[in-house]
N, C-alpha and C positions, 0 to 999 in steps of 0.2 A: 412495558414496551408501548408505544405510541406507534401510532397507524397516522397514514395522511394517503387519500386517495384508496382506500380499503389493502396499503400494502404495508406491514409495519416499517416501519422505522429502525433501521440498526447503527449500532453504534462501531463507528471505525477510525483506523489512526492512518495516517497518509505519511509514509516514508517515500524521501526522495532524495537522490546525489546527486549533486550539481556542485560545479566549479563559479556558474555566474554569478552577476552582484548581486547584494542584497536586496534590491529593488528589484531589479528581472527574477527572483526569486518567492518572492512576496506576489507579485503580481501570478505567477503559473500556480501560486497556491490558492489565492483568490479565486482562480480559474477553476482550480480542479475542486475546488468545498463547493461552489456553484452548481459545476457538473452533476456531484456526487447528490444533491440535495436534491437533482432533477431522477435520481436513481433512489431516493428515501435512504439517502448513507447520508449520517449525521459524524462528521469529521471534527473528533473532540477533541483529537491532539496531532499534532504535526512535529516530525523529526527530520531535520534536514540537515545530512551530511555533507561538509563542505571537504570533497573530498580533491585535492590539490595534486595528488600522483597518482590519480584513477586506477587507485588499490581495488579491484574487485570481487576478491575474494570472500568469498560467503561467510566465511569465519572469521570478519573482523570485527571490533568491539561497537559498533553502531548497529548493527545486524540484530546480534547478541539482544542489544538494550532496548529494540524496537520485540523480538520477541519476548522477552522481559516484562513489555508493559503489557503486550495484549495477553500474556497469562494473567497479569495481577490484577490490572484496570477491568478486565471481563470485554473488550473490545470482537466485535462479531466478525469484521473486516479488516485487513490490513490491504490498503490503498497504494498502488506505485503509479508511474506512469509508465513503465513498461519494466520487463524481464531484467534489463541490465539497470535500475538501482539497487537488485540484490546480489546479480552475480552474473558474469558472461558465460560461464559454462551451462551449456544448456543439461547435461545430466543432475550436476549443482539446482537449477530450478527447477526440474523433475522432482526433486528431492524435496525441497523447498515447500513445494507447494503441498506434497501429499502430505508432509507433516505438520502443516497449515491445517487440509483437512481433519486431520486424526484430531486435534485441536477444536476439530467444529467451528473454523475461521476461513471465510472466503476471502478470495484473494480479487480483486478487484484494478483491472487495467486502464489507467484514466487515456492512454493514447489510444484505446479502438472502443474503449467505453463502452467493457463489457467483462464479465468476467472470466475467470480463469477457464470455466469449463466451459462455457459457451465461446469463449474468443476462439480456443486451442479444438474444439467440437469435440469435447471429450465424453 
């Protein structure tokens, strides 16, 4: 593990759904690996669902394949910009997130750029 400014360095993946173009899409990822860089999260992979009927349900196969890689890849963070690219139901994100924890994987908010426990004061 690498340190920069005596904090290490963790390794995370940045899931997002979006409907816009590829370009306004590219550009908020740019945005958000910047951010994160400024918070010592090194954003190794990015999944972005191009989701066109804003299916939100927690159990759909992009969800799945984002928790997938951060068992397999060993990713310390999974990165959103907020609650609803994984799911509107806020008992669904309860849920979500603790089994994040249990995982030993913080969950990381790019729109209040902060994370799970400190955004929610938990």
């Amino acid at each position: 593990m690498m340190s920069y400014e005596e904090s290490p360095i963790v390794k995370g993946v940045l899931f997002m759904s979006s409907m816009k173009c590829q370009e306004n899409v590219e550009q908020m990822v740019m945005q958000i690996r910047v951010q994160c860089a400024r918070e010592n999260i090194l954003v190794e992979d990015v999944a972005v669902e191009h989701n066109l009927i804003g299916d939100m349900d927690m159990d759909r196969p992009v969800v799945k394949s984002v928790v997938n890689a951060i068992v397999n890849r060993g990713y310390e963070v999974l990165v959103v910009r907020n609650p609803y690219d994984v799911t509107e139901d806020a008992a669904d994100w309860e849920k979500f997130v603790g089994d994040m924890a249990d995982m030993d994987v913080r969950v990381y908010l790019a729109d209040v750029g902060e994370f799970v426990g400190r955004a929610y004061e938990e």
